[in-house]
N, C-alpha and C positions, 0 to 999 in steps of 0.2 A: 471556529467562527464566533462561539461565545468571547472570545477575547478579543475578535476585533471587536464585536456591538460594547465591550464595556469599556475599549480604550476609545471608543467612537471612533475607530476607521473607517467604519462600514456608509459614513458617511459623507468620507473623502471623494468628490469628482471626480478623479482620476486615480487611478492605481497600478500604473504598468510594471511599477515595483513586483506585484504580488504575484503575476504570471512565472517569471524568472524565478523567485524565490520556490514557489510552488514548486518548480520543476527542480530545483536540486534538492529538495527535502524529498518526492517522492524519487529522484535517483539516488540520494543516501540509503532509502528505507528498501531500494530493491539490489541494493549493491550489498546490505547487511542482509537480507533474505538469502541472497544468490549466493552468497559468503557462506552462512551457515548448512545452506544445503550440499555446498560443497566441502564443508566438515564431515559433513554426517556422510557422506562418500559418492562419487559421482565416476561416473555418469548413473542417475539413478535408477535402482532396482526394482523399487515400488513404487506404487502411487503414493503413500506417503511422506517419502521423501521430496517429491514433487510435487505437493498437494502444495506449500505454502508460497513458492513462487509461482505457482499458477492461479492461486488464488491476489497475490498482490499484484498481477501483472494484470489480470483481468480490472481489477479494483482501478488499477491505475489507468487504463481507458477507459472505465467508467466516466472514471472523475474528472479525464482531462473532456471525453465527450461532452457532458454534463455541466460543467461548467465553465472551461475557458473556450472553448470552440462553439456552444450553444448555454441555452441560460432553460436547462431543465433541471429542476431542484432534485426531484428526486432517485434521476439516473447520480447527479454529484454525491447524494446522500448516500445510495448504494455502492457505488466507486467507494466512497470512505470508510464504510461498512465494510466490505473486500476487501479494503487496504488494512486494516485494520485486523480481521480475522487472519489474515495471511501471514502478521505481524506475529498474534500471537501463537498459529501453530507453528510457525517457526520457533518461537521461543520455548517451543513445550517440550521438556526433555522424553526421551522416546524409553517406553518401559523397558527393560531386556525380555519380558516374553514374549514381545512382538518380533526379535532381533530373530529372521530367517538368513543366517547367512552360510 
C-alpha cells in the first residue's frame, strides 16, 4: 500500500484494476504455499507441515473480508499479516530434528 500512496494511486477514483490483480497475486502466493507443502510430503502428517497454508489461506479471507467485500482496515491489515507469516513459514527450511518419520 506504501507503493500505491507514493506512486499516487491511492488517489485514483476508480480502480477496478486492483481487485483482479489482487486476486492472482494472492492465488500465486497460495499456489507456491500449496506447492511447497506438497514437497515437503502430503497428505500432511503434522501440523507443521500444514501450519503455512493454513495460515495463508485464513490470511487470505481476512484480506479479501477486509477489504474488497468491506472497508475494515484492520481485519485487511491482519489478512496481510497472515498472508505474510504463512509466506514465510513456508519458506523456512524444517530442522532434521524435528523429522518424525
Amino acid at each position: 500500500m506504501a507503493t500505491f500512496g507514493i506512486s499516487g494511486l491511492q488517489v485514483m477514483p476508480n480502480r477496478p484494476w486492483l481487485v483482479p490483480l489482487l486476486l492472482v497475486f494472492l492465488g500465486v502466493q497460495l499456489f507456491a504455499v500449496g506447492k511447497r507443502m506438497r514437497r515437503s510430503g502430503f497428505p500432511p502428517r503434522s501440523l507443521r507441515r500444514i501450519a503455512p497454508l493454513a495460515l495463508s489461506l485464513a490470511g487470505v479471507a481476512a484480506l479479501l473480508a477486509g477489504s474488497v467485500f468491506g472497508t475494515i482496515p484492520t481485519l485487511a491489515f491482519t489478512g496481510a499479516a497472515l498472508v505474510a507469516l504463512g509466506s514465510f513459514a513456508a519458506a523456512v527450511p524444517r530442522r532434521a530434528g524435528f523429522a518424525r518419520e
